[in-house]
C-alpha positions as a Markdown table, in Angstrom:
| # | Residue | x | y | z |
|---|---|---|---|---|
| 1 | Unk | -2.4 | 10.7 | -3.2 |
| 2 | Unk | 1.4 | 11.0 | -2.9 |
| 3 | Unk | 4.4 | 9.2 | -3.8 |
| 4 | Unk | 7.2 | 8.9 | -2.4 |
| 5 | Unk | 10.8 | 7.1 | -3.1 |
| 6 | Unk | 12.1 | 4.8 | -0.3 |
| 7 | Unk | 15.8 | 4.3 | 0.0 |
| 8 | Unk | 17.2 | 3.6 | 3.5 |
| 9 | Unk | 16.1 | 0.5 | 6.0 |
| 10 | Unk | 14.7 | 3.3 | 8.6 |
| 11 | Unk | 12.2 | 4.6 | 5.3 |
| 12 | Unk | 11.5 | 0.9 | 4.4 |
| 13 | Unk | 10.4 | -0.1 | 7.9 |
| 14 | Unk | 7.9 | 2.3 | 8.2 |
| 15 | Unk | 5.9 | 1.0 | 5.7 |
| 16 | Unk | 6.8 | -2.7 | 7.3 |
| 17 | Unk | 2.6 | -3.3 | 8.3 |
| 18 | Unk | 2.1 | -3.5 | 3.9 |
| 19 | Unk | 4.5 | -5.7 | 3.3 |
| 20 | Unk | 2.8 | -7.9 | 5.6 |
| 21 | Unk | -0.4 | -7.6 | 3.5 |
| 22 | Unk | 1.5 | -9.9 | 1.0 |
| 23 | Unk | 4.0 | -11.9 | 4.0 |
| 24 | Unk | 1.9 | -12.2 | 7.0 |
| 25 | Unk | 4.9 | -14.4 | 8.8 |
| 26 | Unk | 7.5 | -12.1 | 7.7 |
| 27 | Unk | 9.1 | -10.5 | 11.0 |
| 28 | Unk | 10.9 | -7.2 | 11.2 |
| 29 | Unk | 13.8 | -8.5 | 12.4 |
| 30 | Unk | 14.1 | -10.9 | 9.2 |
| 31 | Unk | 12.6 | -7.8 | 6.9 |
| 32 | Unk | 15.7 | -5.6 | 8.5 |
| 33 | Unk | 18.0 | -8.0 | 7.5 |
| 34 | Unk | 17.1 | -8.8 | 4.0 |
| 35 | Unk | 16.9 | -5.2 | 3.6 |
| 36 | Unk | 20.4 | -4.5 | 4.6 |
| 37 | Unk | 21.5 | -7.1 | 2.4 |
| 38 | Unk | 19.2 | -5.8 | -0.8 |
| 39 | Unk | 19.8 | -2.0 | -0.4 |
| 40 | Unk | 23.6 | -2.1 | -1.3 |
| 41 | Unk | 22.7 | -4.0 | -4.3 |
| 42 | Unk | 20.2 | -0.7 | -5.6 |
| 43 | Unk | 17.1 | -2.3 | -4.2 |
| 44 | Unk | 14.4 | 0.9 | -3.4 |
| 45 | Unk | 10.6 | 1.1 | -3.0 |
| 46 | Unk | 7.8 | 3.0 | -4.5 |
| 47 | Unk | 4.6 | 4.0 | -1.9 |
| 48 | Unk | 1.8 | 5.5 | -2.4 |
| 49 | Unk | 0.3 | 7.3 | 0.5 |
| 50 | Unk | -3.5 | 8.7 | 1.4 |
| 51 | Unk | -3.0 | 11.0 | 4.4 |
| 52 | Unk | 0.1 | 9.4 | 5.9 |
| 53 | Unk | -1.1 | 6.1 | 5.0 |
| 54 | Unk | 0.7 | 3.4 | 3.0 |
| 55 | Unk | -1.9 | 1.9 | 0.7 |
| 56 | Unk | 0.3 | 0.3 | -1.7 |
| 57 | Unk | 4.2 | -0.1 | -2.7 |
| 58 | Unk | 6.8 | -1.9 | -4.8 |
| 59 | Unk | 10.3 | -2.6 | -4.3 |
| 60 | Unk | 12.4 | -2.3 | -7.2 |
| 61 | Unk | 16.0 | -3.2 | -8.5 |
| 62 | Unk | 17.5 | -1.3 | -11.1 |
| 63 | Unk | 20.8 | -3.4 | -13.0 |
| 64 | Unk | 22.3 | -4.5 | -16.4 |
| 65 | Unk | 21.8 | -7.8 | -17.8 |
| 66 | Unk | 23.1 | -9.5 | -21.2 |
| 67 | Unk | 20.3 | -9.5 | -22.8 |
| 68 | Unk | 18.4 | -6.9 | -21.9 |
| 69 | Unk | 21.1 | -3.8 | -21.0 |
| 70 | Unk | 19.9 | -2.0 | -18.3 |
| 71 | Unk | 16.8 | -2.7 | -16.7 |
| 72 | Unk | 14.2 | -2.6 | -14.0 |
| 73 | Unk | 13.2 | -5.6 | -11.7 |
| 74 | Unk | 9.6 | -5.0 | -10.2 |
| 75 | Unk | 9.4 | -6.5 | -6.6 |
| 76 | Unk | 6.8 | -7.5 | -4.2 |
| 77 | Unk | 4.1 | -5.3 | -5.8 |
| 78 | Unk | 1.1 | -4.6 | -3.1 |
| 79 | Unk | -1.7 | -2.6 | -2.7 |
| 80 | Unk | -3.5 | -2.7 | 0.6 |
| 81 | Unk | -7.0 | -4.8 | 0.5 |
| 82 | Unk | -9.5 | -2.2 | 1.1 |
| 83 | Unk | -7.9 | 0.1 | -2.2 |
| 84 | Unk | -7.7 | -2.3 | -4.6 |
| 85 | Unk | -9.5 | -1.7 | -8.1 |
| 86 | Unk | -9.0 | 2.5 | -7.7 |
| 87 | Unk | -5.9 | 3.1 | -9.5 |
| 88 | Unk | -3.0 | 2.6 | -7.1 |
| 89 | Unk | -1.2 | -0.2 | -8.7 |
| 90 | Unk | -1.6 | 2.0 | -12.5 |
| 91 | Unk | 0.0 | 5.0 | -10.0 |
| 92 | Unk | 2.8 | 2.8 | -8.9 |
| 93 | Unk | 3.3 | 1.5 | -12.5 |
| 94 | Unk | 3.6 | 4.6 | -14.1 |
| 95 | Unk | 6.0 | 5.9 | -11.3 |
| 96 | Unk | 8.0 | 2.4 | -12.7 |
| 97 | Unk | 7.9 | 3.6 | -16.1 |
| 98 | Unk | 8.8 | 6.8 | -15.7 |
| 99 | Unk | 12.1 | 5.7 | -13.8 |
| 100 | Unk | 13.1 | 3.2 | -16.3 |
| 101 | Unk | 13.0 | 6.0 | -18.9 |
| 102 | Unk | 15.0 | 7.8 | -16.2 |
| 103 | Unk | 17.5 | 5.5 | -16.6 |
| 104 | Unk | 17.8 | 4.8 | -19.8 |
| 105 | Unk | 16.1 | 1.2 | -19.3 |
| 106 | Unk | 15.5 | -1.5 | -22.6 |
| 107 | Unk | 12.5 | -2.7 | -20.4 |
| 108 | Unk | 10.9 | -3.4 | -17.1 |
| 109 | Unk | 10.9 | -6.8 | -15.4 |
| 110 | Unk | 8.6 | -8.7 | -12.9 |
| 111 | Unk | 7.9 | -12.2 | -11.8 |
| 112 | Unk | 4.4 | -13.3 | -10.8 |
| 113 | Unk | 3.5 | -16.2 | -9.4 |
| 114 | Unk | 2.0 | -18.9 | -11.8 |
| 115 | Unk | -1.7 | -19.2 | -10.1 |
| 116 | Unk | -1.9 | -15.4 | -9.3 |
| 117 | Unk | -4.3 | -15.0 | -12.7 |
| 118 | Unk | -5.3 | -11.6 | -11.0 |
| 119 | Unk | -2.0 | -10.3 | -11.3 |
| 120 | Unk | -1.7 | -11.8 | -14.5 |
| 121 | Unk | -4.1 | -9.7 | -15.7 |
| 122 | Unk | -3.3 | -6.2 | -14.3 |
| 123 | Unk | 0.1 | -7.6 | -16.2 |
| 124 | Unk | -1.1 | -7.7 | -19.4 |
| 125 | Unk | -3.3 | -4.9 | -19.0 |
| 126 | Unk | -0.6 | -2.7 | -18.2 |
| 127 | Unk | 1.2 | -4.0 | -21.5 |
| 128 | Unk | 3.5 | -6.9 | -19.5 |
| 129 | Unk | 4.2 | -10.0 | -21.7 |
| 130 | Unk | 5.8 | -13.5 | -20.3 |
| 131 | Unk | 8.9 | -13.6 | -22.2 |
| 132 | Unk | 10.1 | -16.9 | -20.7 |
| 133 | Unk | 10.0 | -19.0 | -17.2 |
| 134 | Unk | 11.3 | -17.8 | -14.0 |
| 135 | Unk | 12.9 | -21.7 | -12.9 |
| 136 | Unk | 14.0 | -22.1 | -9.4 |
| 137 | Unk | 15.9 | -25.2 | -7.7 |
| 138 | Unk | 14.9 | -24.9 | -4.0 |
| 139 | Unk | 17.7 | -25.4 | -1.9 |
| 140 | Unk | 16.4 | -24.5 | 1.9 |
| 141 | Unk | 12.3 | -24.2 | 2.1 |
| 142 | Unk | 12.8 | -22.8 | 5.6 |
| 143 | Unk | 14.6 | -19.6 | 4.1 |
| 144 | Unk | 11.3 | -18.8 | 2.1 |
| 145 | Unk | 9.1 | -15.5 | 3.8 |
């Protein structure tokens, strides 16, 4: 297995079929253009690759926040179907980790989705606690991937 650090749209859109694994109506030309509005603002992704092959990734923010100083923001972690359960996601968290202590982070953040209990899990496991609730006030559903 081998990792590698994603920085620039061209990298990114490589690895475009895996994102699809967690948005199957996401199109590259809406991908592209969140990703030249994200990139600016330190956005980067983590992949894990088997023989040239993507088998799971993570985009990530790094920032500085009131109450937590500087920090990591996990996002959009995926790990494709047929290698789940063999250590990629524990790969791509450690990578995480190791980055935050990089960078001098206070901790590492990540929203999950409130009926995704299998994430919830590999969470906890990996030593994630909920600290509060994520709210949102939808303003366009359309705009959603």
């Amino acid at each position: 297995m081998q990792i590698k650090e994603l920085a620039t749209v061209e990298q990114i859109l490589e690895e475009f079929e895996t994102i699809q694994f967690l948005y199957p109506n996401m199109t590259v030309e809406k991908y592209k253009s969140f990703l030249e509005d994200m990139i600016p603002k330190s956005y980067k992704q983590v992949a894990v690759f088997e023989n040239d092959k993507c088998v799971g990734l993570t985009g990530f923010w790094f920032g500085t926040k009131l109450w937590t100083g500087k920090y990591i923001e996990i996002d959009n972690f995926i790990v494709h179907p047929d290698y789940r359960k063999k250590g990629i996601g524990k790969l791509i968290s450690s990578y995480i980790d190791q980055k935050a202590t990089e960078l001098n982070c206070t901790c590492i953040v990540l929203d999950a989705f409130t009926g995704n209990f299998p994430a919830h899990k590999f969470y906890y496991n990996l030593g994630y606690v909920p600290r509060g609730f994520h709210f949102i006030k939808t303003i366009d559903e359309n705009g959603f991937s």
